[in-house]
N, C-alpha and C positions, 0 to 999 in steps of 0.2 A: 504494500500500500504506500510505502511514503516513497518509493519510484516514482508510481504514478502520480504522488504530488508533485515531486520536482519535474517532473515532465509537463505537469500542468501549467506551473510556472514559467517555465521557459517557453511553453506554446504561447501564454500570454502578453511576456516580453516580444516578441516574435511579431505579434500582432501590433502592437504598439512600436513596431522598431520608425516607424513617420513620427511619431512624438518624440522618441531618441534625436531621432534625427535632429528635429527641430531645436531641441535642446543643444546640442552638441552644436549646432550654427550661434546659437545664444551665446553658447558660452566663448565659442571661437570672438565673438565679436566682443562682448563685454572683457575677457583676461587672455584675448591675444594680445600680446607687444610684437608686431613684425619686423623686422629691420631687413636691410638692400638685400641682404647676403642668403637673409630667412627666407625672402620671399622669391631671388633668384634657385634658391635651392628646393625649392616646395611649389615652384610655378610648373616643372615640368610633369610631377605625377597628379596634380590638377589636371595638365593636359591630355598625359595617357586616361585617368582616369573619363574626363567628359568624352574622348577619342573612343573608348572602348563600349559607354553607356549610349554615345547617337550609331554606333554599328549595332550594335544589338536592340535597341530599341526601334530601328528602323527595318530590323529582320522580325521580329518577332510578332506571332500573331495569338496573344495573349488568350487561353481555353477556346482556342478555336483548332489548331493545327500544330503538331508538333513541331518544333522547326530542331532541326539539326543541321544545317546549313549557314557558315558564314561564322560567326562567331562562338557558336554553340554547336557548331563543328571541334572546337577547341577547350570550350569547360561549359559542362550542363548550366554556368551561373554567371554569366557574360556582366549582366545588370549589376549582380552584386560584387563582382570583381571591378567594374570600374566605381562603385561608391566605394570600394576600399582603397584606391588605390587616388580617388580626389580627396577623399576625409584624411588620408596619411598628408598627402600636402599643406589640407591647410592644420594640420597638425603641427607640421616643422614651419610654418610662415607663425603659428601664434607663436612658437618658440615655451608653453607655456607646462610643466609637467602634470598639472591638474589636466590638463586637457590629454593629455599622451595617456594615462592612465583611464581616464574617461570614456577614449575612443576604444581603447585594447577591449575593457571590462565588456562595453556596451556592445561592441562590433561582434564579439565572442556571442555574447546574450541574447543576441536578438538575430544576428541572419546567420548563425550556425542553425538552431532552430526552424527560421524562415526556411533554410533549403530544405531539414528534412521534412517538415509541413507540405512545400511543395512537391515533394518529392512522391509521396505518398499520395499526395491529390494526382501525379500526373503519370503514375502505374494505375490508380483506378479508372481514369479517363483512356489513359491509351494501351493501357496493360504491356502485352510481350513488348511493340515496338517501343514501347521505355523502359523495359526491362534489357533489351537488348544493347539501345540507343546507351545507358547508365554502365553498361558491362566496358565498352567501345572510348566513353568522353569521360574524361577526370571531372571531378566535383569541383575544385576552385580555382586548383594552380593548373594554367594552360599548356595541353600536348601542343608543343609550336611546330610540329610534324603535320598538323592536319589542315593546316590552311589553306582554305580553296576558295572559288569565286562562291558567292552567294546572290541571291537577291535584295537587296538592301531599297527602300522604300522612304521619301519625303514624308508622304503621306503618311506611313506607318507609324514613322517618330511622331508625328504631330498628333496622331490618335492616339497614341501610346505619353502624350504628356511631356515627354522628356525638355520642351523649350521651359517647364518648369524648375528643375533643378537648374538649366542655364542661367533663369534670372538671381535666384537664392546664390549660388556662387559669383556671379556677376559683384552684388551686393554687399556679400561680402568680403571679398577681395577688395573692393574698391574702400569702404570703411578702413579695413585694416592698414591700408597704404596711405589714406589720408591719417588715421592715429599713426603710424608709424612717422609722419611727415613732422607730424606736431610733435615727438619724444624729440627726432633729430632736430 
């Protein structure tokens, strides 16, 4: 029994990982201090990161079709590997260790969970071929063997949301470069 509490827990961190989120933008902006060096060093996995979330977001065609093709060719969890890989940047631009510890706890909490939540929803939906598709594609860190063309879709990302995380980093990037403007 207290498995399946701590399971329960973690489903419902999971569920709430947008309010994490949102949080962890909060706090990025309120006890980030960026400086030239922080935010040269922390701009480019921002980029892979937003680089990695508009390919996949603009392949993926959300409970409707499996998609294995294009970036999820390469790890079952395309989306959440570039929110990992933008939230580490502005991790090293706040410079700040509350936050470095904030993101590890919460990142761990919430879309470790999310995948296998997902996961489980998307062998009921599509059984064998994600059972098979799950055997074939690594879960986070990318097989960089499997790269191939895809169909990649405007349209897609714009149904799927993604010019929202653009403006949220937009925002706050731009914040932290103006506080960093006013420390120097």
């Amino acid at each position: 029994m207290g498995k399946d509490r701590i399971k329960d827990v973690f489903l419902k961190m999971a569920e709430k990982r947008t309010t994490f989120n949102l949080l962890f933008f909060i706090l990025v902006l309120i006890l980030g201090r960026a400086s030239y060096l922080s935010f040269f060093i922390g701009l480019p996995f921002i980029v892979i990161g937003i680089f990695i979330r508009i390919v996949a977001a603009g392949t993926i065609k959300k409970n409707v079709s499996l998609t294995i093709t294009g970036p999820y060719r390469i790890c079952r969890h395309p989306l959440y590997l570039g929110s990992f890989f933008l939230s580490l940047g502005l991790v090293i631009i706040a410079k700040n260790i509350f936050i470095s510890f904030f993101f590890l706890i919460f990142f761990a909490c919430t879309y470790i969970p999310a995948m296998l939540k997902e996961e489980r929803f998307l062998i009921g939906k599509f059984g064998e071929d994600y059972l098979n598709y799950k055997k074939n594609v690594p879960c986070f860190i990318p097989s960089m063997r499997k790269i191939n063309n895809y169909n990649f879709s405007w349209r897609q990302l714009k149904e799927n949301k993604e010019y929202i995380n653009w403006i949220i980093v937009s925002v706050t990037i731009a914040i932290l470069l103006i506080k960093s403007h006013q420390i120097f």
